[in-house]
C-alpha positions as CSV (number, residue, x, y, z in Angstrom):
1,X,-36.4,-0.2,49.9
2,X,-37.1,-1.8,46.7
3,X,-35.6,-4.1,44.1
4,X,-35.2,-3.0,40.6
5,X,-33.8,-3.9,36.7
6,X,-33.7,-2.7,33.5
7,X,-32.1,-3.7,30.1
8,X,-31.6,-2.9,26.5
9,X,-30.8,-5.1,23.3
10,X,-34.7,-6.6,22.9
11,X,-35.1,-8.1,26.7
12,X,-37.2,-11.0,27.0
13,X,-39.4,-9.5,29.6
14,X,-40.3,-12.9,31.1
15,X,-36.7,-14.1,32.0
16,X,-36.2,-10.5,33.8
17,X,-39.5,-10.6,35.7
18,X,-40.6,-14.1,36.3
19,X,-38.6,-16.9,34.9
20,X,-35.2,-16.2,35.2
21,X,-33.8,-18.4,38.9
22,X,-33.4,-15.0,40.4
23,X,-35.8,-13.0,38.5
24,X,-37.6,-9.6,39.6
25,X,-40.5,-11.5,41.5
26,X,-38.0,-13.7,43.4
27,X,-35.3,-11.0,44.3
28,X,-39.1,-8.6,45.9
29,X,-39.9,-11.7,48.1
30,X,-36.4,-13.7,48.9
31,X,-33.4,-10.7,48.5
32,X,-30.5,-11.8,48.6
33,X,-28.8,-8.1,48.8
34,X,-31.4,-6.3,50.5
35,X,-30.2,-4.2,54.1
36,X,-34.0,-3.0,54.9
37,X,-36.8,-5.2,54.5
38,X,-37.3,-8.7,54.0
39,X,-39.4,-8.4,51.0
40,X,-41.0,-5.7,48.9
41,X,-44.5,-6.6,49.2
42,X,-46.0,-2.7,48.3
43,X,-46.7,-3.4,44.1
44,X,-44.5,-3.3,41.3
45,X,-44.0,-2.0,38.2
46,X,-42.4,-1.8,34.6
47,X,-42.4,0.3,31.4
48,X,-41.4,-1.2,28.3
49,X,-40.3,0.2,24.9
50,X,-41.7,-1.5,21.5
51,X,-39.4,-2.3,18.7
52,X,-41.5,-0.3,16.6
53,X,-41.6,2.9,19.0
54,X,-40.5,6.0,17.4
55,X,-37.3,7.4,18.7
56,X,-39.0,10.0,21.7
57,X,-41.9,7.7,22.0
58,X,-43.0,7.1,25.7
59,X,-42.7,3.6,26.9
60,X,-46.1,1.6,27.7
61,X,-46.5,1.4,31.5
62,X,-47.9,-1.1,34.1
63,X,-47.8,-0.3,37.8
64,X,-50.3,-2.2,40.4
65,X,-50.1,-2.4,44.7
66,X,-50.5,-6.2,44.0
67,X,-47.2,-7.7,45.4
68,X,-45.0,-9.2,42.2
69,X,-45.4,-12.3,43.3
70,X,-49.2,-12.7,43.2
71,X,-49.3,-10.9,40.4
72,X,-50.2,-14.5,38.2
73,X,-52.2,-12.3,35.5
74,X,-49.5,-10.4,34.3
75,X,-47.0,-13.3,33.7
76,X,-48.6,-14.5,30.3
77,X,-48.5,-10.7,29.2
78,X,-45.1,-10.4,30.2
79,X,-43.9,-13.6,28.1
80,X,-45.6,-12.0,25.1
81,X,-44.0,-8.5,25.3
82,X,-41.6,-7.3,22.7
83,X,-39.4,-4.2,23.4
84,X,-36.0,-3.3,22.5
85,X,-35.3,-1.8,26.3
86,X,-37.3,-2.6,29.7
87,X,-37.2,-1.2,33.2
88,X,-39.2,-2.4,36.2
89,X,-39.2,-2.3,40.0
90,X,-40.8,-4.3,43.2
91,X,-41.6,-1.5,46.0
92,X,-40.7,-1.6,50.1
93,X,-42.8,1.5,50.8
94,X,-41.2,3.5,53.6
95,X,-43.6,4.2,56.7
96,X,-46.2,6.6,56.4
97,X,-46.6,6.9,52.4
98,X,-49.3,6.1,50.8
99,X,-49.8,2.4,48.6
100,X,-51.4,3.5,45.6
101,X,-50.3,2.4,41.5
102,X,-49.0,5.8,40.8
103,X,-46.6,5.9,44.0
104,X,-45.0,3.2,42.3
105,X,-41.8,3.1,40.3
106,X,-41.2,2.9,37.4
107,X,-42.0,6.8,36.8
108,X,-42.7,7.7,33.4
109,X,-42.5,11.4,31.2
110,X,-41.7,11.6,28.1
111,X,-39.2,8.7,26.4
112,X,-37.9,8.7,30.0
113,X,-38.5,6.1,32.7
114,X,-37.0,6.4,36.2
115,X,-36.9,4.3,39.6
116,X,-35.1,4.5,42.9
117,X,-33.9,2.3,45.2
118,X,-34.0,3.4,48.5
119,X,-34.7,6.3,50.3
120,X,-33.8,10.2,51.0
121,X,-33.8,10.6,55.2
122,X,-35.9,13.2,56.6
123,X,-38.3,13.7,53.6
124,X,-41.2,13.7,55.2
125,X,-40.0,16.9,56.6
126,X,-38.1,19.7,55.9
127,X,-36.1,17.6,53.4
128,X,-38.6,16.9,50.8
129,X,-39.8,20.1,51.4
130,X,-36.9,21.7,50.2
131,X,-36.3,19.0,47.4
132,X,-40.1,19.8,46.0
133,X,-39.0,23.6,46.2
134,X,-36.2,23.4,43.8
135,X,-38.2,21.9,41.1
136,X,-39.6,24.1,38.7
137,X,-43.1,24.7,39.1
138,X,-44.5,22.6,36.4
139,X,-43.0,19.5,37.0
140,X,-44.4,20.4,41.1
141,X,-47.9,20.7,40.1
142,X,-47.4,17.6,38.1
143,X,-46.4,15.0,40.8
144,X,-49.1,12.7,41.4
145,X,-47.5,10.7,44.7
146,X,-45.6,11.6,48.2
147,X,-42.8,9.9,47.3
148,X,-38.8,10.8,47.2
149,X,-38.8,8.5,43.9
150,X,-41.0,10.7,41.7
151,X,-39.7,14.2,43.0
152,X,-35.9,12.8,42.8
153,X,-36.7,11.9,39.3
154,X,-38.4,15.6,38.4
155,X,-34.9,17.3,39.4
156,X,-33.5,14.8,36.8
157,X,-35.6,15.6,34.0
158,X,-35.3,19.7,35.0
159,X,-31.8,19.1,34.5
160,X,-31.7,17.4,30.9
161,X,-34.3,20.1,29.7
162,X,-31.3,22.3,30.8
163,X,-29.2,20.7,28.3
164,X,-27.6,18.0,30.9
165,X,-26.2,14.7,29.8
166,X,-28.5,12.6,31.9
167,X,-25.8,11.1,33.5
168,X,-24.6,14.6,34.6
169,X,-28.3,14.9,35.5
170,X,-28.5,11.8,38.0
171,X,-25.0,13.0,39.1
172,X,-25.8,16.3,40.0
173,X,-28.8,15.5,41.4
174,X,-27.3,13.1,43.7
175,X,-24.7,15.2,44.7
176,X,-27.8,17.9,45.7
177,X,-29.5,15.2,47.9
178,X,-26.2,14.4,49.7
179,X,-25.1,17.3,50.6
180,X,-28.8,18.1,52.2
181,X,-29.1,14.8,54.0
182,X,-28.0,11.0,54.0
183,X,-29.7,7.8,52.3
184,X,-29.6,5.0,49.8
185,X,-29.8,6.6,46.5
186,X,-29.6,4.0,43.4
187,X,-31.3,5.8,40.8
188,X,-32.0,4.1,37.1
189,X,-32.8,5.8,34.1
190,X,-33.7,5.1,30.5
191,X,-35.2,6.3,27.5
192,X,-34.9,2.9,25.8
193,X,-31.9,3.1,24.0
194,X,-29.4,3.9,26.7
195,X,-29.9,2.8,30.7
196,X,-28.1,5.0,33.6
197,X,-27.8,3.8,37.1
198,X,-26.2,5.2,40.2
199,X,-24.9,3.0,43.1
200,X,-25.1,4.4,46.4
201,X,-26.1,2.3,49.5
202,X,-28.0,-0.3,48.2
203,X,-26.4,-3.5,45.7
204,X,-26.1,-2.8,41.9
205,X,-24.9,-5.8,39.2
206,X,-24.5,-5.9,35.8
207,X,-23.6,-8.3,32.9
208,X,-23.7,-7.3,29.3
209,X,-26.6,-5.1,28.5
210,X,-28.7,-5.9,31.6
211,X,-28.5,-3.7,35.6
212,X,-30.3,-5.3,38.6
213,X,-30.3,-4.7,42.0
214,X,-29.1,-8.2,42.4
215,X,-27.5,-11.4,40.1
216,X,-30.7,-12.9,38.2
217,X,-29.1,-16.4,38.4
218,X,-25.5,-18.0,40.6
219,X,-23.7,-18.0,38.0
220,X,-20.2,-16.2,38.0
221,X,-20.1,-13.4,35.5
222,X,-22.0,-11.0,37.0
223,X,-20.3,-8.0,37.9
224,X,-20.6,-5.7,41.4
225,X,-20.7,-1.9,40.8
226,X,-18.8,-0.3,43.5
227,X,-20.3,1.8,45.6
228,X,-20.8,5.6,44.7
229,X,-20.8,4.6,40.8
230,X,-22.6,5.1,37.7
231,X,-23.1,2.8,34.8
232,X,-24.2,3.5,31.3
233,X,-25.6,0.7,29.2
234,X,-25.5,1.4,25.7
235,X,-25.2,-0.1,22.4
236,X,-21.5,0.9,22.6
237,X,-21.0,-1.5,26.0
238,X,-21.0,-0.8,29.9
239,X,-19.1,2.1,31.4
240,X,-18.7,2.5,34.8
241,X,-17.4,6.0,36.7
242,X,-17.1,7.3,40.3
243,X,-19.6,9.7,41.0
């Protein structure tokens, strides 16, 4: 299990990961929403987009197995960043993979930047197998972990090469994974203008242009996604639709 975020409109990095009451590093070591785990003690990571990025630009990327929370080095770089769109994620590794920077969300290829929350069941077996076999054969030779996260997120980004809207992409690609086996599947995408995230098993809020697993402060305007949802955060507002 993990916890992540992301947000457009020029985040202030800090708030999201550190200083906000409910911020990134505390939701990893006191959730408040979390079914599996009592913290996410397995790294963390985020990806960042500069204002001054071209448009198709990969974001710049930091991922380390140092916990969030004891990550003290990376809080003064993280009050300094400017981006216009951020995404990051504290990891619960499940049993048996392997704690290493690049088994850690958030993924990153191209303008696009991807995390999950939560697991696929059974793919340490024949279910990742078969997950790993419908992805075209670059993107296989390309993964660098052995986890769901990165592979899930390779079937997404076969699917907008297609010509899929990404959220058709994440849709589809959910609907694939379900229909195989069971889980909790909250996928979040970007490519720093737009952010798409699925609900399914695990908690999703939003308020204006900001999606976290869970409220970054009490106070009452946060919204619950229902379950089995997407959301698209855009420069247009939030829309929300079964999946």
């Amino acid at each position: 299990m993990c916890r992540h975020l992301a947000a457009i409109g020029h985040p202030a990095a800090g708030h999201l990961l550190f200083d906000a009451p409910h911020a990134l590093c505390d939701q990893a070591r006191t959730p408040r929403h979390q079914p599996v785990g009592r913290t996410n003690p397995d790294g963390w990571g985020v990806a960042w987009y500069p204002p001054s990025a071209p448009a198709g630009a990969p974001p710049d990327h930091y991922r380390t197995v140092t916990p969030i929370w004891d990550d003290a080095q990376f809080v003064a770089t993280a009050r300094a960043i400017e981006c216009r769109a951020l995404i990051a994620a504290a990891r619960l590794a499940s049993p048996g993979l392997v704690l290493a920077d690049a088994s850690n969300a958030p993924f990153v290829a191209g303008p696009w930047a991807f995390s999950l929350n939560g697991f696929v069941d059974g793919f340490g077996g024949d279910v990742g197998a078969a997950l790993r076999d419908a992805i075209t054969p670059p993107r296989h030779a390309a993964l660098q972990s052995d986890t769901d996260s990165e592979v899930l997120f390779a079937m997404v980004l076969d699917r907008i090469d297609r010509g899929e809207a990404p959220p058709d992409a994440l849709a589809r690609v959910m609907h694939h994974v379900t229909t195989m086996t069971t889980g909790r599947i909250n996928l979040l995408l970007t490519d720093g203008d737009t952010v798409h995230a699925t609900r399914w098993g695990n908690s999703l809020f939003t308020r204006g242009p900001v999606v976290a697993s869970e409220p970054l402060d009490d106070t009452d305007d946060w919204l619950e996604i229902a379950d089995r949802s997407i959301v698209t955060l855009d420069a247009h507002g939030t829309r929300i639709e079964a999946l």
